[in-house]
C-alpha positions as CSV (number, residue, x, y, z in Angstrom):
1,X,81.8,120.0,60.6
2,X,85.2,122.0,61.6
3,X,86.5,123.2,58.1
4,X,90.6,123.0,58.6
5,X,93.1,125.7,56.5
6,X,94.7,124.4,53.2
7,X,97.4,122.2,54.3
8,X,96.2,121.3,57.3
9,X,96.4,117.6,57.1
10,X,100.0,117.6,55.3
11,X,101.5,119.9,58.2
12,X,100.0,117.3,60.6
13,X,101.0,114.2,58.8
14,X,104.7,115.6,58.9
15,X,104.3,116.3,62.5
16,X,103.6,112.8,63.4
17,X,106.6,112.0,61.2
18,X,108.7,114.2,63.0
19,X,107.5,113.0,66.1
20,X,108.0,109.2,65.3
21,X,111.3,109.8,63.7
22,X,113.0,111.0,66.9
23,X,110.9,108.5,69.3
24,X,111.9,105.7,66.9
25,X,115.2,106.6,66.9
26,X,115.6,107.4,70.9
27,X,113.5,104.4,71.8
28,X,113.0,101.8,69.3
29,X,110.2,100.9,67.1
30,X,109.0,98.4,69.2
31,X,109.7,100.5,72.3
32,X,107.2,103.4,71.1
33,X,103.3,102.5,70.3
34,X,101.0,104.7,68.3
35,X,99.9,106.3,71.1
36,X,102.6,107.6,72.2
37,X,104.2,108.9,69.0
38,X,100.6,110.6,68.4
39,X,101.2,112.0,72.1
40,X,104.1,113.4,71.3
41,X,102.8,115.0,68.3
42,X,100.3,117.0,70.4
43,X,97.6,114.5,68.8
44,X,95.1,112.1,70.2
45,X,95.6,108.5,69.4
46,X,92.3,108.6,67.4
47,X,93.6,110.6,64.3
48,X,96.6,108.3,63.4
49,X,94.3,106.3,61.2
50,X,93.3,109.0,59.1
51,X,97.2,109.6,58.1
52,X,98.6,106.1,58.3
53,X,97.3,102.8,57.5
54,X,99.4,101.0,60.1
55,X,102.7,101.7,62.4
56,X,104.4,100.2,59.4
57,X,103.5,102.7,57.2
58,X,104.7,105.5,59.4
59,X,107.8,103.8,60.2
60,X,108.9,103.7,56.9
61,X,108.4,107.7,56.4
62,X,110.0,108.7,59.8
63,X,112.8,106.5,58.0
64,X,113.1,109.3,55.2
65,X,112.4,112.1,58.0
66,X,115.4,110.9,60.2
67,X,117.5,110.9,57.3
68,X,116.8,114.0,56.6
69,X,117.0,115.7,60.1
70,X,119.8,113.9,60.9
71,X,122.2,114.5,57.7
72,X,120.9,118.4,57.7
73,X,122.4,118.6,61.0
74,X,125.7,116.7,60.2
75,X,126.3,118.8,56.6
76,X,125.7,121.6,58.6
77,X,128.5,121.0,60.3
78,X,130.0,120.0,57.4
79,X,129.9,123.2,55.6
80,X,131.0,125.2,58.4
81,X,134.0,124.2,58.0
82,X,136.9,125.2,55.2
83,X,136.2,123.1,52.0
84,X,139.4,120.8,52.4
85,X,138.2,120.0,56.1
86,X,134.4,119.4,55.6
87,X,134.7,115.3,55.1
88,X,137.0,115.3,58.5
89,X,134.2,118.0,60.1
90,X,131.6,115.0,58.9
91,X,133.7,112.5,60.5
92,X,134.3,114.0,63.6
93,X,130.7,115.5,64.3
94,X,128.9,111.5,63.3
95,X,131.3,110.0,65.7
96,X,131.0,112.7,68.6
97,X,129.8,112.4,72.2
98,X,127.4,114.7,71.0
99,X,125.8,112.1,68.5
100,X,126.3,109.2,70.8
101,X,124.4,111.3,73.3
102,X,121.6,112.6,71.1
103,X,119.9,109.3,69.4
104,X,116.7,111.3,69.1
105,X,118.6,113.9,66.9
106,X,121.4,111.3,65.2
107,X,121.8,109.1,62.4
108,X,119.1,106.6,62.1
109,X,121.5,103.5,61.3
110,X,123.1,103.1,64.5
111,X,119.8,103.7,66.4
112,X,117.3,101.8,64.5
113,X,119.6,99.0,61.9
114,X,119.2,95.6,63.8
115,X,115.5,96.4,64.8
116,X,114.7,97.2,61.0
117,X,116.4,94.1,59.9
118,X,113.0,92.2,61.5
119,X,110.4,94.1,59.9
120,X,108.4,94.4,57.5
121,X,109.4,94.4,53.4
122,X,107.7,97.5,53.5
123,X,109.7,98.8,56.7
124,X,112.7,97.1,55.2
125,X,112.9,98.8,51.4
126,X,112.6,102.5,53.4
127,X,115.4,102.0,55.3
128,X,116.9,100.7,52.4
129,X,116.1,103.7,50.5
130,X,116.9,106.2,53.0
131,X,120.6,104.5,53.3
132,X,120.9,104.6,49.9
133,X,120.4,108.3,49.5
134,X,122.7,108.8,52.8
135,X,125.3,106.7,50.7
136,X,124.9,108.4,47.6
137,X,125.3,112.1,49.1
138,X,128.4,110.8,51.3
139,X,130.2,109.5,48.0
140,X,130.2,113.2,46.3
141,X,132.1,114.3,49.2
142,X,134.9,111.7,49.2
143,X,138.0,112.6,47.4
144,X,139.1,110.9,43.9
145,X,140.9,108.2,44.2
146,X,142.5,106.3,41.2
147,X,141.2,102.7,41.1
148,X,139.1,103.5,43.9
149,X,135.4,103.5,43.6
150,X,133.7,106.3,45.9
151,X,130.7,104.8,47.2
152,X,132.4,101.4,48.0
153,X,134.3,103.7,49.9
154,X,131.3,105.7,51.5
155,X,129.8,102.2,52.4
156,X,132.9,101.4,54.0
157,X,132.7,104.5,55.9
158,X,128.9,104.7,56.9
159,X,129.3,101.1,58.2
160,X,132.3,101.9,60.5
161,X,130.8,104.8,61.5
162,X,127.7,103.8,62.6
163,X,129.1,100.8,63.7
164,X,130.8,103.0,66.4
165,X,128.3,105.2,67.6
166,X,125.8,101.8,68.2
167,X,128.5,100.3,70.2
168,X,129.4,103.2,72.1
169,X,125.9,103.5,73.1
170,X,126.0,99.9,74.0
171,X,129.0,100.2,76.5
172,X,128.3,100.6,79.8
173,X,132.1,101.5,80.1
174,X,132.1,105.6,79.7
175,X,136.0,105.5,79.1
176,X,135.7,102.9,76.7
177,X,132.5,104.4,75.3
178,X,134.8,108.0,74.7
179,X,137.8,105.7,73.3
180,X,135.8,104.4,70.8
181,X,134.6,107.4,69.2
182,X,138.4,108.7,69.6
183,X,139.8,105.7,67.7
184,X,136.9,106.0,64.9
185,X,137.2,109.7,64.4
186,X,141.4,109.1,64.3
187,X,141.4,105.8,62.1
188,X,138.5,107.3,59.8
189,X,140.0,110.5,59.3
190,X,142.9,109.3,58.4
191,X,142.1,106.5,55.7
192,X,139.1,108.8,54.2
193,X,139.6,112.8,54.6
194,X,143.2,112.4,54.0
195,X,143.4,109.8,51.5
Protein backbone atom coordinates (compact mmCIF):
# COMPACT_ATOMS: atom_id res chain seq x y z
CA UNK A 1 0.00 0.00 0.00
CA UNK A 2 1.72 3.41 -1.21
CA UNK A 3 1.87 5.48 2.09
CA UNK A 4 1.29 9.38 0.80
CA UNK A 5 3.10 12.63 2.76
CA UNK A 6 0.86 14.43 5.45
CA UNK A 7 -1.39 16.50 3.36
CA UNK A 8 -1.41 14.69 0.55
CA UNK A 9 -5.10 14.30 0.01
CA UNK A 10 -5.99 18.11 1.01
CA UNK A 11 -3.30 19.46 -1.66
CA UNK A 12 -5.01 17.19 -4.11
CA UNK A 13 -8.50 17.91 -3.26
CA UNK A 14 -7.65 21.68 -3.81
CA UNK A 15 -6.09 20.90 -6.99
CA UNK A 16 -9.22 19.42 -8.42
CA UNK A 17 -10.89 22.57 -7.11
CA UNK A 18 -8.68 24.71 -8.79
CA UNK A 19 -8.96 22.83 -11.77
CA UNK A 20 -12.88 22.74 -11.86
CA UNK A 21 -13.03 26.38 -10.86
CA UNK A 22 -11.41 27.64 -13.99
CA UNK A 23 -12.96 24.77 -16.37
CA UNK A 24 -16.37 25.66 -14.89
CA UNK A 25 -15.95 29.05 -15.38
CA UNK A 26 -14.27 28.95 -19.10
CA UNK A 27 -16.77 26.23 -20.15
CA UNK A 28 -19.70 25.66 -18.10
CA UNK A 29 -20.73 23.20 -15.68
CA UNK A 30 -22.47 21.26 -17.99
CA UNK A 31 -19.83 21.72 -20.64
CA UNK A 32 -17.03 20.04 -18.43
CA UNK A 33 -17.52 16.19 -17.07
CA UNK A 34 -15.54 14.70 -14.29
CA UNK A 35 -13.25 13.46 -16.41
CA UNK A 36 -12.13 16.11 -17.73
CA UNK A 37 -11.77 18.40 -14.72
CA UNK A 38 -9.76 15.28 -13.04
CA UNK A 39 -7.64 15.49 -16.48
CA UNK A 40 -6.91 18.68 -16.04
CA UNK A 41 -5.91 18.26 -12.54
CA UNK A 42 -3.14 15.76 -13.70
CA UNK A 43 -5.55 13.02 -12.07
CA UNK A 44 -7.19 9.95 -13.42
CA UNK A 45 -10.91 9.90 -13.53
CA UNK A 46 -10.81 7.09 -10.87
CA UNK A 47 -9.77 9.16 -7.81
CA UNK A 48 -12.62 11.82 -7.93
CA UNK A 49 -14.70 9.64 -5.76
CA UNK A 50 -12.49 9.46 -3.08
CA UNK A 51 -12.68 13.52 -2.69
CA UNK A 52 -16.21 14.21 -3.87
CA UNK A 53 -19.38 12.52 -3.56
CA UNK A 54 -20.73 13.82 -6.82
CA UNK A 55 -20.06 16.76 -9.48
CA UNK A 56 -22.43 18.69 -7.27
CA UNK A 57 -20.40 18.64 -4.45
CA UNK A 58 -17.28 19.88 -6.30
CA UNK A 59 -19.18 22.43 -7.97
CA UNK A 60 -20.16 24.06 -5.09
CA UNK A 61 -16.33 24.32 -3.73
CA UNK A 62 -14.83 25.52 -7.02
CA UNK A 63 -17.70 28.16 -6.36
CA UNK A 64 -15.74 29.39 -3.10
CA UNK A 65 -12.28 28.71 -5.10
CA UNK A 66 -13.34 31.02 -8.11
CA UNK A 67 -14.33 33.64 -5.71
CA UNK A 68 -11.36 33.52 -4.28
CA UNK A 69 -8.95 33.51 -7.33
CA UNK A 70 -10.88 35.80 -9.02
CA UNK A 71 -11.33 38.70 -6.30
CA UNK A 72 -7.37 38.09 -5.24
CA UNK A 73 -6.71 39.03 -8.69
CA UNK A 74 -9.13 42.10 -9.02
CA UNK A 75 -8.01 43.60 -5.20
CA UNK A 76 -4.71 43.16 -6.46
CA UNK A 77 -5.33 45.55 -8.80
CA UNK A 78 -7.09 47.32 -6.49
CA UNK A 79 -4.45 47.99 -4.10
CA UNK A 80 -2.07 48.99 -6.64
CA UNK A 81 -3.53 51.79 -7.04
CA UNK A 82 -3.55 55.29 -4.71
CA UNK A 83 -6.20 54.69 -1.91
CA UNK A 84 -8.73 57.43 -3.36
CA UNK A 85 -8.54 55.44 -6.87
CA UNK A 86 -8.72 51.77 -5.73
CA UNK A 87 -12.83 51.45 -6.09
CA UNK A 88 -12.37 53.15 -9.84
CA UNK A 89 -9.00 50.56 -10.28
CA UNK A 90 -11.81 47.75 -9.20
CA UNK A 91 -14.22 49.12 -11.63
CA UNK A 92 -12.04 49.44 -14.50
CA UNK A 93 -10.00 46.05 -14.11
CA UNK A 94 -13.83 43.78 -13.58
CA UNK A 95 -15.12 45.46 -16.73
CA UNK A 96 -11.79 45.19 -18.88
CA UNK A 97 -11.08 43.40 -22.19
CA UNK A 98 -8.82 41.62 -20.10
CA UNK A 99 -11.73 40.04 -17.83
CA UNK A 100 -14.01 39.61 -20.69
CA UNK A 101 -11.20 37.73 -22.39
CA UNK A 102 -10.06 35.55 -19.47
CA UNK A 103 -13.37 33.66 -18.15
CA UNK A 104 -11.12 30.99 -16.83
CA UNK A 105 -9.39 33.60 -14.56
CA UNK A 106 -12.58 36.19 -14.01
CA UNK A 107 -15.45 36.61 -11.83
CA UNK A 108 -17.54 33.60 -11.52
CA UNK A 109 -21.03 35.57 -11.83
CA UNK A 110 -20.93 36.55 -15.30
CA UNK A 111 -19.45 33.10 -16.32
CA UNK A 112 -21.36 30.69 -14.38
CA UNK A 113 -25.01 32.81 -12.90
CA UNK A 114 -27.83 31.50 -15.33
CA UNK A 115 -26.32 27.92 -15.45
CA UNK A 116 -26.26 27.89 -11.38
CA UNK A 117 -29.74 29.23 -11.34
CA UNK A 118 -30.81 25.30 -12.59
CA UNK A 119 -28.94 23.38 -10.11
CA UNK A 120 -28.95 21.86 -7.37
CA UNK A 121 -29.99 23.50 -3.63
CA UNK A 122 -26.75 22.38 -2.83
CA UNK A 123 -25.05 24.07 -6.06
CA UNK A 124 -27.39 26.85 -5.51
CA UNK A 125 -26.68 28.01 -1.60
CA UNK A 126 -22.63 27.98 -2.67
CA UNK A 127 -22.99 30.34 -5.15
CA UNK A 128 -25.14 32.07 -2.87
CA UNK A 129 -22.56 32.14 -0.32
CA UNK A 130 -19.73 32.94 -2.39
CA UNK A 131 -21.77 36.17 -3.79
CA UNK A 132 -22.54 36.99 -0.49
CA UNK A 133 -18.93 37.24 0.70
CA UNK A 134 -18.00 39.05 -2.83
CA UNK A 135 -20.84 41.53 -1.74
CA UNK A 136 -19.85 41.96 1.60
CA UNK A 137 -15.99 42.77 0.82
CA UNK A 138 -17.24 45.18 -2.12
CA UNK A 139 -19.42 47.17 0.42
CA UNK A 140 -16.28 48.17 2.76
CA UNK A 141 -14.75 49.72 -0.14
CA UNK A 142 -17.65 51.99 -1.22
CA UNK A 143 -17.65 55.38 0.10
CA UNK A 144 -20.19 56.77 2.88
CA UNK A 145 -22.94 57.99 1.77
CA UNK A 146 -25.68 59.75 3.85
CA UNK A 147 -28.98 57.82 3.53
CA UNK A 148 -27.36 55.51 1.37
CA UNK A 149 -26.88 51.98 2.45
CA UNK A 150 -23.48 50.37 1.16
CA UNK A 151 -24.19 46.97 0.17
CA UNK A 152 -27.55 47.94 -1.58
CA UNK A 153 -25.18 49.92 -3.35
CA UNK A 154 -22.49 47.09 -3.89
CA UNK A 155 -25.42 44.79 -5.20
CA UNK A 156 -26.27 47.46 -7.51
CA UNK A 157 -22.76 47.51 -8.68
CA UNK A 158 -21.90 43.70 -8.81
CA UNK A 159 -25.10 43.26 -10.86
CA UNK A 160 -24.25 45.90 -13.46
CA UNK A 161 -20.98 44.74 -13.54
CA UNK A 162 -21.26 41.40 -14.25
CA UNK A 163 -24.13 42.11 -16.12
CA UNK A 164 -21.65 43.65 -18.63
CA UNK A 165 -18.91 41.38 -18.90
CA UNK A 166 -21.72 38.34 -19.65
CA UNK A 167 -23.07 40.36 -22.35
CA UNK A 168 -19.91 41.41 -23.77
CA UNK A 169 -18.99 37.88 -24.03
CA UNK A 170 -22.24 37.20 -25.59
CA UNK A 171 -21.81 39.75 -28.51
CA UNK A 172 -20.56 38.65 -31.50
CA UNK A 173 -20.10 42.43 -32.31
CA UNK A 174 -16.22 43.16 -31.16
CA UNK A 175 -17.01 47.02 -31.31
CA UNK A 176 -20.00 46.68 -29.51
CA UNK A 177 -18.42 44.12 -27.22
CA UNK A 178 -15.38 47.08 -26.44
CA UNK A 179 -18.38 49.76 -26.12
CA UNK A 180 -19.93 48.06 -23.57
CA UNK A 181 -17.21 47.67 -21.25
CA UNK A 182 -16.41 51.52 -22.04
CA UNK A 183 -19.90 52.68 -21.10
CA UNK A 184 -19.83 50.35 -17.83
CA UNK A 185 -16.46 51.32 -16.62
CA UNK A 186 -17.59 55.34 -17.54
CA UNK A 187 -21.29 55.13 -16.02
CA UNK A 188 -20.00 52.93 -12.98
CA UNK A 189 -17.17 55.02 -12.14
CA UNK A 190 -18.92 57.77 -12.10
CA UNK A 191 -22.15 56.99 -9.95
CA UNK A 192 -19.91 54.72 -7.45
CA UNK A 193 -16.06 55.85 -7.08
CA UNK A 194 -17.03 59.36 -7.29
CA UNK A 195 -20.11 59.54 -5.47
Amino acid sequence: MTRYPSGHKERTREQIVSAAARAFREEGVEGVSVGEVMGRAGLTHGGFYAHFRNKDQLVAEACGCALEQSTARLIDVARKAPPEERLAAFIGAYASPAHRDDPGAGCLMPALATEVSRHSPEVRAAFTASFQQGIAMLARQLPEIEGADRTDRALALMSGLAGAVMLARAVDDPALSDRILQASRDAFTAAFANG
